[in-house]
C-alpha positions as CSV (number, residue, x, y, z in Angstrom):
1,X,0.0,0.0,0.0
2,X,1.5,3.6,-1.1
3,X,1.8,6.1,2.1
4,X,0.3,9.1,-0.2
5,X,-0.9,9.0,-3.8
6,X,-0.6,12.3,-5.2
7,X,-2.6,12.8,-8.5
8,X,-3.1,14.7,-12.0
9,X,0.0,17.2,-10.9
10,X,1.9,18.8,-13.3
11,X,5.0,17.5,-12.7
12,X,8.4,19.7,-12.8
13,X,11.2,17.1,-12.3
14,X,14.0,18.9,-12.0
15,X,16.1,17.4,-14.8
16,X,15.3,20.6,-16.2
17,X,12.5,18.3,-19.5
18,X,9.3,19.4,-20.2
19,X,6.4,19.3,-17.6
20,X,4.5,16.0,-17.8
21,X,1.3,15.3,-16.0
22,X,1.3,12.4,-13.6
23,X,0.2,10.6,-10.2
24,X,3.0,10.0,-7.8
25,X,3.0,7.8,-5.2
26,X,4.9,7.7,-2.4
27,X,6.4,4.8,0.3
28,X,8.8,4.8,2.9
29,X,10.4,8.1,2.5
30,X,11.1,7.3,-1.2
31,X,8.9,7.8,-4.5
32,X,7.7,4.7,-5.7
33,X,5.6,5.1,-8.7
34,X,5.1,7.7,-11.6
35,X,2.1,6.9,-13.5
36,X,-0.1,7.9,-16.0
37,X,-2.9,9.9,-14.4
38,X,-5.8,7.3,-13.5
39,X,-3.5,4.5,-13.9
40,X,-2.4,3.4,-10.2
41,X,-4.3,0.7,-8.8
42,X,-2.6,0.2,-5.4
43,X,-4.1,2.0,-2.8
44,X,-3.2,4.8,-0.5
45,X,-3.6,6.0,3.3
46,X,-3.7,9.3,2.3
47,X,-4.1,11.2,-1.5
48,X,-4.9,14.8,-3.3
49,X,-6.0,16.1,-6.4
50,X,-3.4,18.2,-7.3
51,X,-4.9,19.0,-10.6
52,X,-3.8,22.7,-11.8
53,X,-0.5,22.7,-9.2
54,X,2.8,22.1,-10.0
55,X,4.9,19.5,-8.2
56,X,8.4,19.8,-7.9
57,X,11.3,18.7,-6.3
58,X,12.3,20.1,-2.6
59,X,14.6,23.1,-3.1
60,X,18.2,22.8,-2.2
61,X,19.5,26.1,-0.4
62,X,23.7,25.6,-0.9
63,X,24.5,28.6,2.0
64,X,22.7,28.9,5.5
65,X,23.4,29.5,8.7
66,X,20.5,27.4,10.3
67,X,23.9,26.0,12.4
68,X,22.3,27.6,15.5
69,X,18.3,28.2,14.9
70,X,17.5,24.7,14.2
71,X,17.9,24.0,18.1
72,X,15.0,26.3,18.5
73,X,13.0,26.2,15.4
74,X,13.7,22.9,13.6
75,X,11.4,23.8,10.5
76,X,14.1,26.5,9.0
77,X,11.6,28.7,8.9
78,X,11.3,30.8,6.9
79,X,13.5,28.6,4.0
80,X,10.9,25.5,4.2
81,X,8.2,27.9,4.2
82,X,9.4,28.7,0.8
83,X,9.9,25.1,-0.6
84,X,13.3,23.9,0.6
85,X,13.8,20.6,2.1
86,X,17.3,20.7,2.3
87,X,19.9,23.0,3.7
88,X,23.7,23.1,3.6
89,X,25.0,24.7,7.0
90,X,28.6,25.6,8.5
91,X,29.7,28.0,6.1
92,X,32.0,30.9,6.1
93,X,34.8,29.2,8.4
94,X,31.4,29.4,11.3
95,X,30.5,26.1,13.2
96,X,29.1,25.4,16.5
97,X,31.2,22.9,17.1
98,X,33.5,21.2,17.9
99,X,34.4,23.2,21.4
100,X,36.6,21.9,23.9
101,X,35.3,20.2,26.7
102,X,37.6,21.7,29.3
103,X,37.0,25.6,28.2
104,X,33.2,26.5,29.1
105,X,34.3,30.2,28.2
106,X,35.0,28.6,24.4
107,X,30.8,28.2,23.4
108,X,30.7,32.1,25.3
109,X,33.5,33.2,22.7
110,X,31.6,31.1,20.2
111,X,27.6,32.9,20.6
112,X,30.0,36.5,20.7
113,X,31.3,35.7,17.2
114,X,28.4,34.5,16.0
115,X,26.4,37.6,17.1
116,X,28.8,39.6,15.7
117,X,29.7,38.2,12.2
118,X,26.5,36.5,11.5
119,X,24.2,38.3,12.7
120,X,22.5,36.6,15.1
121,X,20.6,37.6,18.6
122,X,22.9,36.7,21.3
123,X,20.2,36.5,23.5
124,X,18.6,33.6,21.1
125,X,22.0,31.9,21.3
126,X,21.9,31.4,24.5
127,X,18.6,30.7,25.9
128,X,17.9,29.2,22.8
129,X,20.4,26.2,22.8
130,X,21.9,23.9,25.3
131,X,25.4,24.1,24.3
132,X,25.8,20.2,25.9
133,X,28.2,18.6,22.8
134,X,32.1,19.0,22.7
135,X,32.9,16.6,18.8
136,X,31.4,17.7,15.7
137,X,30.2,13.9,15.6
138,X,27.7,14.8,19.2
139,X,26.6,18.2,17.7
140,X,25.2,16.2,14.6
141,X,24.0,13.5,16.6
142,X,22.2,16.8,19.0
143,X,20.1,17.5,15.8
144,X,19.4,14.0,14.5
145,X,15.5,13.0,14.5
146,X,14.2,16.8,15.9
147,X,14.6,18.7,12.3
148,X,12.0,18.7,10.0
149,X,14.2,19.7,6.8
150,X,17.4,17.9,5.4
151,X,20.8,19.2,7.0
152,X,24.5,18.7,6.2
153,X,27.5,20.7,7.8
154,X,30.7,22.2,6.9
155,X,33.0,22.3,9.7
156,X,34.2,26.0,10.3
157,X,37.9,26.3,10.0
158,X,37.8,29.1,13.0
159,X,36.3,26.0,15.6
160,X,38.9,23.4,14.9
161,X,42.0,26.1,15.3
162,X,40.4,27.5,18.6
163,X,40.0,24.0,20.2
164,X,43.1,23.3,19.2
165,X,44.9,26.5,20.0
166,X,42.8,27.8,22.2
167,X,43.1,32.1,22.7
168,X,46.3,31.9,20.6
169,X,43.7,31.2,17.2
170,X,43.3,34.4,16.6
171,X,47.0,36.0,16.1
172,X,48.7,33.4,16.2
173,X,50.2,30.0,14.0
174,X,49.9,26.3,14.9
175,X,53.1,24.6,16.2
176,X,54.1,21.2,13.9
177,X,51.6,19.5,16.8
178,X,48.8,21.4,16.9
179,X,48.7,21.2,13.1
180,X,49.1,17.3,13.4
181,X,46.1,17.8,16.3
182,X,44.0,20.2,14.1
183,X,44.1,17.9,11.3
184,X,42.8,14.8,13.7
185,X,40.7,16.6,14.7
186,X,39.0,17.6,11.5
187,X,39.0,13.9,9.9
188,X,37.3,12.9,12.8
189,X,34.4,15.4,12.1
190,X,34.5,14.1,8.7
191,X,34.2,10.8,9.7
192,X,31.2,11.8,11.7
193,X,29.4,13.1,8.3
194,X,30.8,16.7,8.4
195,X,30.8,17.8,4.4
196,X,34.6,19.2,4.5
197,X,36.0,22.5,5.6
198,X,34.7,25.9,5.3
199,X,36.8,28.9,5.9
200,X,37.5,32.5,5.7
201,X,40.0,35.3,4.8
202,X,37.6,37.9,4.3
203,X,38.4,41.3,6.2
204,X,34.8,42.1,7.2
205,X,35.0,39.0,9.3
206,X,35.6,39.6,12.9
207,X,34.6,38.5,16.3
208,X,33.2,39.5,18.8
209,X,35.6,41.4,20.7
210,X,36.2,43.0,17.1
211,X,39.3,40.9,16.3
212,X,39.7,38.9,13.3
213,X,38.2,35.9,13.5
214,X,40.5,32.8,13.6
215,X,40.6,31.8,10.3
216,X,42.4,34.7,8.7
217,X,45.2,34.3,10.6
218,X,46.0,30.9,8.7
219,X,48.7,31.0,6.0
220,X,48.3,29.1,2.8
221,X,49.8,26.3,3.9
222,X,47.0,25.6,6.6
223,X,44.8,26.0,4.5
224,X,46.2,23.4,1.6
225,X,47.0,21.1,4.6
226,X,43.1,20.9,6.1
227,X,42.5,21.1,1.8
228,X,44.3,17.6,1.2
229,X,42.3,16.4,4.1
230,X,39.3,17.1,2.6
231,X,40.1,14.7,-0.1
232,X,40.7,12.1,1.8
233,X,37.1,11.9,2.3
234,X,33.9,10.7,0.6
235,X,31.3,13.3,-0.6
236,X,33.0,16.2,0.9
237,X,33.2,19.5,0.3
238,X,35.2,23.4,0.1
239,X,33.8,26.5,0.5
240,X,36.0,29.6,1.4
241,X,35.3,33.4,1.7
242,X,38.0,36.0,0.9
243,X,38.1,39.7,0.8
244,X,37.6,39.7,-3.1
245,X,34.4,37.9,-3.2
246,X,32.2,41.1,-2.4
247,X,34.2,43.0,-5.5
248,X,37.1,41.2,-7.2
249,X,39.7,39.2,-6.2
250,X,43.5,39.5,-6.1
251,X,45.6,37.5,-8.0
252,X,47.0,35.9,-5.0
253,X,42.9,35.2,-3.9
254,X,42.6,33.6,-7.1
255,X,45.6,31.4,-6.5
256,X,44.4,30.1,-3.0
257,X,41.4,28.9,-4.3
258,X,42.7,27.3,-7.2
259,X,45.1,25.6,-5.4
260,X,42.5,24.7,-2.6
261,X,40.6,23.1,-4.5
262,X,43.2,21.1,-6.4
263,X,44.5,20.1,-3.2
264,X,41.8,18.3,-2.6
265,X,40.7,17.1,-5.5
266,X,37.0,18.4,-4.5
267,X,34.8,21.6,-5.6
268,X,34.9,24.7,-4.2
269,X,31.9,26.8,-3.8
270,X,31.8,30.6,-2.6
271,X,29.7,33.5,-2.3
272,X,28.3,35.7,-3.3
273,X,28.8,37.0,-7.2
274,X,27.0,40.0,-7.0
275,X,25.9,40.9,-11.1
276,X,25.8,44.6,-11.9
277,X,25.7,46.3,-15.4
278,X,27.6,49.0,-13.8
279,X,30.7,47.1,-12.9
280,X,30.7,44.9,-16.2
281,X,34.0,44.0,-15.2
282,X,33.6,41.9,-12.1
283,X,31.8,39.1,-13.6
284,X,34.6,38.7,-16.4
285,X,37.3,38.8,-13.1
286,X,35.4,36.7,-10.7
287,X,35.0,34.0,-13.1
288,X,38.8,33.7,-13.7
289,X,39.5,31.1,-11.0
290,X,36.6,28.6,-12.4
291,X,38.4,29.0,-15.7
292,X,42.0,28.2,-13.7
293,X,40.6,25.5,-11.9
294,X,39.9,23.3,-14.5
295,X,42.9,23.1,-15.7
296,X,44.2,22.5,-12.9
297,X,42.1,19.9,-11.6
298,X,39.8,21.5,-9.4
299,X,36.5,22.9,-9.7
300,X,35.4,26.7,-8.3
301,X,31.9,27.3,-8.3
302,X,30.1,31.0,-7.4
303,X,27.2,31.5,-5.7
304,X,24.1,34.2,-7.3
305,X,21.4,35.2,-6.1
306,X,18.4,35.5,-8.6
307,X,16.7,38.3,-6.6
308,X,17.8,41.2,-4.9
309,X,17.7,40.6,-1.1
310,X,15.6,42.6,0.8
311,X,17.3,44.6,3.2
312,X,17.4,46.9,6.1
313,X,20.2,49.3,7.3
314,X,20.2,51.6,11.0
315,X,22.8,54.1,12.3
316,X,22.5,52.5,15.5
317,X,23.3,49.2,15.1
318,X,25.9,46.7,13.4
319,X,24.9,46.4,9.6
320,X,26.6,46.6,6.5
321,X,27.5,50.0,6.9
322,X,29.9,49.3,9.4
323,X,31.5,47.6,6.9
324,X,32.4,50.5,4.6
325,X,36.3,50.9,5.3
326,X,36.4,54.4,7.7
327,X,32.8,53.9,8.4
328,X,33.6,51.1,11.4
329,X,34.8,53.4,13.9
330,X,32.4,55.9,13.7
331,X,29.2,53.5,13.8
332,X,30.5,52.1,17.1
333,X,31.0,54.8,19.3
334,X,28.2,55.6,22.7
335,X,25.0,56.9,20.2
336,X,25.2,60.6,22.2
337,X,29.0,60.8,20.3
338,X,28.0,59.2,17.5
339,X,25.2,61.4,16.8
340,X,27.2,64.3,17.4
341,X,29.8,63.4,15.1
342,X,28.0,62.5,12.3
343,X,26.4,66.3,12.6
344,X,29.5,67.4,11.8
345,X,29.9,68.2,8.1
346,X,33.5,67.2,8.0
347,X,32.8,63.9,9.3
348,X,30.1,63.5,7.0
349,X,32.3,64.8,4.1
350,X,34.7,62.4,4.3
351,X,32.4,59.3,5.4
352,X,30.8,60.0,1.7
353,X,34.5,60.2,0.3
354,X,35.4,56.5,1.7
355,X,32.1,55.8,0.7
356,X,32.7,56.4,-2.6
357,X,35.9,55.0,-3.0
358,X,37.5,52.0,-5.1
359,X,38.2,50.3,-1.6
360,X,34.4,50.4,-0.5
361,X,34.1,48.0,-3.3
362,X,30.9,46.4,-3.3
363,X,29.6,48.5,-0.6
364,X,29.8,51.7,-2.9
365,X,26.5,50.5,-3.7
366,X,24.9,51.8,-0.6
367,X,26.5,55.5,-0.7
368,X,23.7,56.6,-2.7
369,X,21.8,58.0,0.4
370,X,19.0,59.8,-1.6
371,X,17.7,56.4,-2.6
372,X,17.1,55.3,0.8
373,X,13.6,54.8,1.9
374,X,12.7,55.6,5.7
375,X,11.3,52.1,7.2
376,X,10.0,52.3,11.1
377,X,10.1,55.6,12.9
378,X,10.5,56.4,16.5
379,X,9.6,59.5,17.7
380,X,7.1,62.3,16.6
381,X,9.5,64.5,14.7
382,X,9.4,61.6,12.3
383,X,5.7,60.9,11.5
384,X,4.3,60.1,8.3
385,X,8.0,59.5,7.0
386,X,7.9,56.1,6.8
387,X,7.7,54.9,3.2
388,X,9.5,58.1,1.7
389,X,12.5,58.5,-0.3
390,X,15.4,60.3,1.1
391,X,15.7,62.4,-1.5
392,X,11.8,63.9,-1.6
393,X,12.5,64.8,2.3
394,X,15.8,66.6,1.8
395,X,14.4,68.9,-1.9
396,X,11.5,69.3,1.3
397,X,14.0,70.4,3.9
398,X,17.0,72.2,1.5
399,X,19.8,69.5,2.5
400,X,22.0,67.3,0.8
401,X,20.8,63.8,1.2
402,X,23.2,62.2,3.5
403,X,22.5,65.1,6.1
404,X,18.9,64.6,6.0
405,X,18.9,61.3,6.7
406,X,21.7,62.0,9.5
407,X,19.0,64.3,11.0
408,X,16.3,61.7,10.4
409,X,17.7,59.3,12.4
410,X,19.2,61.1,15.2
411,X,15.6,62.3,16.1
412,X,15.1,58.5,16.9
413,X,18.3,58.2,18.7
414,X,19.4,56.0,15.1
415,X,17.2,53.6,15.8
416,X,15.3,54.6,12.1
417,X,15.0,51.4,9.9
418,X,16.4,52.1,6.8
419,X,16.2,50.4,3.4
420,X,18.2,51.0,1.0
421,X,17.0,51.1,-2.9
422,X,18.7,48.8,-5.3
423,X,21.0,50.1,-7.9
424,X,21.3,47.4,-10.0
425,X,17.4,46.8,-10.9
426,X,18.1,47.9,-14.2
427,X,17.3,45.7,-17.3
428,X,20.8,45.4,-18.1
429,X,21.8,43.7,-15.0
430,X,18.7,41.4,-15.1
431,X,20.0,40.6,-18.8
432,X,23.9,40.2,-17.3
433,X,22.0,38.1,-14.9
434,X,20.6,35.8,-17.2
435,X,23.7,35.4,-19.1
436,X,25.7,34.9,-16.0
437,X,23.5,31.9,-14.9
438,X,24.3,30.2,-18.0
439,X,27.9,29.6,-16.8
440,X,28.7,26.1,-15.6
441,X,30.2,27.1,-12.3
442,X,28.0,29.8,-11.5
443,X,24.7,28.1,-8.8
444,X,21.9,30.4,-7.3
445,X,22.2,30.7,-3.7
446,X,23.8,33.0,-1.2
447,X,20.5,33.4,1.0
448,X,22.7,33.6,4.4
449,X,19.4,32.1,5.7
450,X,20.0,31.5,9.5
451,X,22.1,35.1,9.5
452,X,21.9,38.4,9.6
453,X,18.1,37.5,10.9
454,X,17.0,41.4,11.6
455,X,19.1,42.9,8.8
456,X,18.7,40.9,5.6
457,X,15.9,38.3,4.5
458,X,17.5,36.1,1.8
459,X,15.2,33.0,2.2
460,X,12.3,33.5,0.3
461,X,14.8,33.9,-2.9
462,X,13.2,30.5,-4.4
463,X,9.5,31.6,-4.4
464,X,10.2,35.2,-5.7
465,X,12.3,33.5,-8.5
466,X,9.9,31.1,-10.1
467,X,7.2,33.9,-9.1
468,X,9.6,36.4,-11.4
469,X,9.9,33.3,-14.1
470,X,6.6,32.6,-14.6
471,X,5.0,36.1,-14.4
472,X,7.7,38.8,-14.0
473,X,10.9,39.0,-16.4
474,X,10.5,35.7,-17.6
475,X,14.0,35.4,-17.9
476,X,13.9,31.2,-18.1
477,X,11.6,29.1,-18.3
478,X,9.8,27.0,-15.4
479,X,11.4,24.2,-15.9
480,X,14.9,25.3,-16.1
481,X,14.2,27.4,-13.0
482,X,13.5,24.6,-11.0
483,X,16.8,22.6,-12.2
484,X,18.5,25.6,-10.6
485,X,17.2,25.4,-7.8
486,X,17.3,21.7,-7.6
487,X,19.2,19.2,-9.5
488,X,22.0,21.8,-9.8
489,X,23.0,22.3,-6.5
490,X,22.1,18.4,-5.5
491,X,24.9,17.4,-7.8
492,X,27.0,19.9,-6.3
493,X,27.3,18.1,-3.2
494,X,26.6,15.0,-4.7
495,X,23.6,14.5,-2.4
496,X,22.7,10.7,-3.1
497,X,18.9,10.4,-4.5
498,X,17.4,14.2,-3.8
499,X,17.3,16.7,-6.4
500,X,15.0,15.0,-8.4
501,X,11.4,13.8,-8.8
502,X,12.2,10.1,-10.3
503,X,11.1,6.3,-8.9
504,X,13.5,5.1,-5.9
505,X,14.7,8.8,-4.9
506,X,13.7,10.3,-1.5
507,X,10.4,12.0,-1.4
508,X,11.4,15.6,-1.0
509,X,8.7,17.5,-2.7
510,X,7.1,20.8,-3.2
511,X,3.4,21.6,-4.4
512,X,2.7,24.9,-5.6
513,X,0.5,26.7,-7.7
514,X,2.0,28.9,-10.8
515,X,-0.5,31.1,-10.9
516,X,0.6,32.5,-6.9
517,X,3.3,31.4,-6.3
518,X,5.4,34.5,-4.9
519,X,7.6,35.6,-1.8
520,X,5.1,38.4,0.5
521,X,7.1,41.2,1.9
522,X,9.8,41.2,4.4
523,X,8.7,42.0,7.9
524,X,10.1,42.3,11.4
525,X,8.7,40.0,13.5
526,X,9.8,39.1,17.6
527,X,9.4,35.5,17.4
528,X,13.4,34.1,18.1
529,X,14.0,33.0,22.0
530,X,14.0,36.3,24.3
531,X,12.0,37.8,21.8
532,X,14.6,39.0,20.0
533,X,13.6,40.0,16.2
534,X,14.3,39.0,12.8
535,X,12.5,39.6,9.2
536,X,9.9,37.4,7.7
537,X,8.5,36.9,4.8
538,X,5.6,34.9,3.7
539,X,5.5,32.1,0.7
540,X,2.4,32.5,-1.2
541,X,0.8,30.1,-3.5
542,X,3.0,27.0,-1.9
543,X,0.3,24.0,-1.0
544,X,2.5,21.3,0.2
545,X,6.1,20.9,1.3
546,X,7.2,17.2,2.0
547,X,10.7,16.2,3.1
548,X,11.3,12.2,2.8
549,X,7.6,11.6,2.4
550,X,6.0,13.2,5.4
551,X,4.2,16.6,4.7
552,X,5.9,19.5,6.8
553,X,3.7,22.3,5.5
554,X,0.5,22.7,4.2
555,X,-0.6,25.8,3.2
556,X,2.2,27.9,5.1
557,X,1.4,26.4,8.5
558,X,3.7,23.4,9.6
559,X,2.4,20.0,10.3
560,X,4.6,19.7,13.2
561,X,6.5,16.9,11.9
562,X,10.3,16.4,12.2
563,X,11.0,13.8,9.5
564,X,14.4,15.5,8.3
565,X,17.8,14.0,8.4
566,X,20.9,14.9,9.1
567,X,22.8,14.2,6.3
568,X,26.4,12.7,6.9
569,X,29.1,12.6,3.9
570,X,29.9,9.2,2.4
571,X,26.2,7.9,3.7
572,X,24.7,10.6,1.7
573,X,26.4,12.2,-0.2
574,X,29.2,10.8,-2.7
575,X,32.5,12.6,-4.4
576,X,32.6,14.6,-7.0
577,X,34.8,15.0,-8.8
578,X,36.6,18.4,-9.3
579,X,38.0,17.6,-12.9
C-alpha cells in the first residue's frame, strides 16, 4: 500500500525536461511510482487532487546559517516555508562545534562571534540552545531525529583552530603539533558526516571582541594542509570566503582557491557573485578562477542570487555600513558621540568620500543616500515618513541627502530602519544576470538564511524566482528554474537520490501553484527566544512541502513533523569530482 498518492499534478522534475502530468505515489520516504494519471491501482492511506499545481522537487538552499536556529526552530523557517527541504549549514569558516570540553568560556566566545559576524541575537543563542556537545560527531548527533528539513555541515575552520589553540587562534600560528592535532581533529568530524571545511579570509569577518576571526590568521599552507584532508574523504566539500568575493579578487585570492581546490581534489563553492551592469567588469574577473581551476584539476563554483535581497540598514546598530572601510569606527562609538559626530559636516564629508571610494568595493553600492527609503520611525518628529525617499525629504527640507537622513535618524536616537533602494534593478543587470546563470560554475544561492536575521531576509529567494519566471521577467523558463534550484545544487554536493522527482529517490517534494506562487514582503517580527527580532516573509501560493515523504507544510502552516535527516558525507552524499 502507497503512504500518499498524489494525483493529476503537473510534474516539474527537475532534470530541467518538459512538464509532464502524472500521479506520484509515495512509500517509505522514497517515490515509488510515476504513473499515467488514473492508472495506479494500489491503494493509499492518504491522496490529493493536485490537478492545476505544480509538483516539484524540494529546493536545495547551498548557503545557511541554520547551524544555531534549528535547536530552537527545527522547521528552518522561513527557508521550508518557501519550498526547501534541504539546507547546507557551516559556512563561512562558522560552526558550532567542535568546542573543547575543558573551556566552558569557548561556546561564550563562540555565541559572541556569532552575534557579531552573522548576525545573530545573542540573547537567542543562549537561551535558545543547550550548548551540551564538545565533537562535531555529538553536535550532529544533538540534531538527529528533531529537524523537520534535510541538513548537512561544513566544519568551520575558526572552531577546529580555537580548540586546538585555544586564545592563541586568533593571532597566532599552529606549532608542527597542533597542526598534526587540528588535522585529527577535522578527519574525525569528517568521519562523523561533516561535508569538508569551510573557511574565511575575508576582512569584514571579525569576532566578537572585534578581532579577526580565527581563520584569517591561517597561512596558505593551513589552508592546503586541512584542503588535502578534505580529499581524503567521501562526498566532501570546500567552501571559502576571501576579501575579493564582495568585488574582485587579487591574483593571490585567485591562487588560494585554485590551489585549494586542487588540493583536494574536490569543488569549491563561494559566495556571493554580485551581477551589476555598472561594474561589467567583475563578472569577467570573478570568473577567472573557475576558468583556472579546470585546468588545474579543481572545480570553483560562485554563488548568485536571482533576486535582490531585501534589506534593512540603521545608524545604530551593526549592519553593512559598518562595513564600509572608515565607516567602522564611527558607527561604534556611545549613540550621544555618535550622533554628534555624524552632525558634523566634515565627518560626513569624508564618510561620503570613503564611501565612494575603489576600496568600499561592493559597498559603494549603498553610498547613494538619496535612494534610501525611511522604514519604522520612533519618535514624533518623524511621523508620516515612513515609506519616503530620502531624496523627496531633503528637496523638502534644503539638505543634501546624507545630512537629512543623518537628521532623520538622530531624532530617533538612530534607531530609524532604513532600506536602502537597489542600484542594479536595471534591465541590463537582469540581462547580465541571465547570461551569468548560463555559466557552468555559477549556482543560485547565497541566501545567508540562518544570518543576519533582523538585517537581511535572503530566504524566500526561491519563491520570488519562479514567481519572477513565470509572471515577471521571464528570464527562463519554469522548468529550467526549477533545475537551478534543484538538481543543480544536489549534484554539487553530490547528495545521493534528492534533487529529483524520479522512482526510488527520496520523497522531497514541493506543491505549488503557478498562478501564486510569490515571496510576501519582508517584515520584522519578535518571534526568536527572548524575543529577540528578525524579518519574515511569507510564501504564497505554496500548498505542500514534504521532506522524505512526510508533509511539513500545508498551506504555510507546519504540520509539526520532524521527518528531516541529518545528512552525513559518504552515507549521503558521494565525491565529486573536481575535474
Amino acid at each position: 500500500m502507497l503512504d500518499h498518492l498524489i494525483r493529476r499534478a503537473t510534474v516539474v522534475d527537475g532534470t530541467g525536461g518538459p512538464a509532464y502530468t502524472a500521479d506520484i505515489g509515495l512509500r517509505g520516504g522514497r517515490i515509488a511510482v510515476i504513473a499515467e494519471p488514473g492508472t495506479v491501482t494500489e491503494e493509499a492511506v492518504t491522496g490529493e487532487d493536485a490537478d492545476g499545481l505544480v509538483l516539484a522537487p524540494g529546493f536545495v538552499d547551498p548557503h545557511t546559517h541554520y547551524d544555531a536556529q534549528l535547536f530552537w526552530d527545527p522547521y528552518a523557517t522561513p527557508s521550508m516555508n518557501h519550498g526547501v527541504t534541504t539546507v547546507a549549514g557551516g559556512n563561512c569558516g562558522f560552526t558550532l562545534a567542535p568546542l573543547h570540553p575543558d573551556r566552558p568560556e569557548d561556546a561564550d566566545y563562540t555565541r559572541r562571534m556569532m552575534a557579531r559576524v552573522e548576525g545573530m541575537a545573542l540573547k537567542a543563542l543562549e537561551e535558545g540552545v543547550d550548548w551540551s556537545w564538545s565533537s562535531f560527531r555529538e553536535y550532529l548527533d544533538a540534531l538527529e531525529g528533531r529537524i523537520a528539513v534535510n541538513a548537512g555541515f561544513m566544519v568551520g575552520h575558526c572552531a577546529l583552530r580555537r580548540y586546538v589553540m585555544g586564545a592563541d587562534a586568533v593571532g597566532g600560528q599552529p606549532t608542527p603539533a597542533q597542526m598534526d592535532a587540528m588535522l585529527a581533529l577535522f578527519h574525525d568530524a569528517m568521519d562523523a558526516g561533516a561535508w569538508g571545511l569551510s573557511t574565511t579570509q575575508s576582512s569584514t569577518h571579525a569576532d566578537g571582541d572585534g578581532e579577526p576571526v580565527a581563520s584569517r590568521h591561517a597561512r596558505p599552507e593551513e589552508l592546503l594542509a586541512l584542503s588535502r584532508a578534505v580529499g581524503e574523504h567521501e562526498g566532501t566539500q570546500l567552501e571559502a570566503i576571501v576579501a575579493g568575493c564582495l568585488d574582485q579578487f587579487s591574483d593571490a585570492e585567485i591562487d588560494l582557491f585554485v590551489d585549494m581546490s586542487a588540493a583536494a581534489g574536490r569543488p569549491l563553492n563561494w559566495n556571493v557573485l554580485t551581477v551589476d551592469a555598472a561594474v561589467p567588469e567583475r563578472v569577467p574577473r570573478q570568473l577567472i578562477p573557475s576558468e583556472r581551476a579546470r585546468a588545474a584539476g579543481g572545480r570553483i563554483v560562485a554563488l548568485t542570487m536571482p533576486i535582490l535581497t531585501p534589506m534593512n540598514m540603521s545608524l545604530g546598530t551593526f549592519c553593512a555600513l559598518n562595513l564600509i572601510p572608515g565607516w567602522g569606527g564611527i558607527l561604534a562609538l556611545p549613540v550621544p558621540e555618535r550622533i554628534e559626530r555624524l552632525r558634523d559636516p566634515a565627518t560626513r564629508a569624508e564618510l561620503l568620500r570613503r564611501a565612494d571610494s575603489k576600496e568600499a568595493g561592493v559597498f559603494r553600492r549603498l553610498a547613494d543616500f538619496g535612494r534610501y527609503v525611511i522604514g519604522d520611525t520612533y519618535s514624533t518628529a518623524n511621523e508620516g515618513l515612513t515609506g519616503r525617499v530620502v531624496n523627496d525629504i531633503a528637496a523638502e527640507r534644503g539638505q543634501d541627502p546624507f545630512h537629512c537622513l543623518v537628521e532623520i535618524c538622530a531624532a530617533d536616537d538612530l534607531r530609524t530602519v532604513l532600506w536602502p533602494m537597489p542600484t542594479d534593478n536595471d534591465p541590463a543587470s537582469w540581462e547580465l544576470r541571465r547570461r551569468t546563470w548560463e555559466h557552468p560554475d555559477v549556482l543560485l544561492g547565497g541566501s545567508d538564511a540562518g544570518a543576519h536575521l533582523d538585517r537581511m531576509c535572503g530566504a524566500p529567494y526561491t519563491t520570488r524566482f519562479l514567481g519572477d519566471c513565470l509572471r515577471g521577467r521571464k528570464l527562463v523558463p519554469l522548468t529550467t528554474a526549477v533545475r537551478m534550484l534543484t538538481d543543480d545544487p544536489a549534484r554539487l554536493f553530490g547528495l545521493r537520490e534528492r534533487g529529483r522527482i524520479a522512482e526510488g529517490f527520496h520523497a522531497d517534494l514541493v506543491l505549488f501553484d503557478p498562478e501564486r506562487i510569490d515571496a510576501g514582503p519582508a517584515t520584522l517580527v519578535h518571534d526568536l527566544p527572548g524575543e529577540s527580532p528578525r524579518l519574515d516573509s511569507k510564501a504564497i501560493g505554496i500548498v505542500s512541502v514534504r521532506v522524505n515523504g512526510v508533509e511539513t507544510l500545508r498551506d504555510d502552516k507546519v504540520t509539526g513533523a520532524v521527518p528531516g535527516t541529518v545528512l552525513r558525507s559518504g552515507r549521503d552524499t558521494r565525491t565529486v569530482s573536481a575535474a
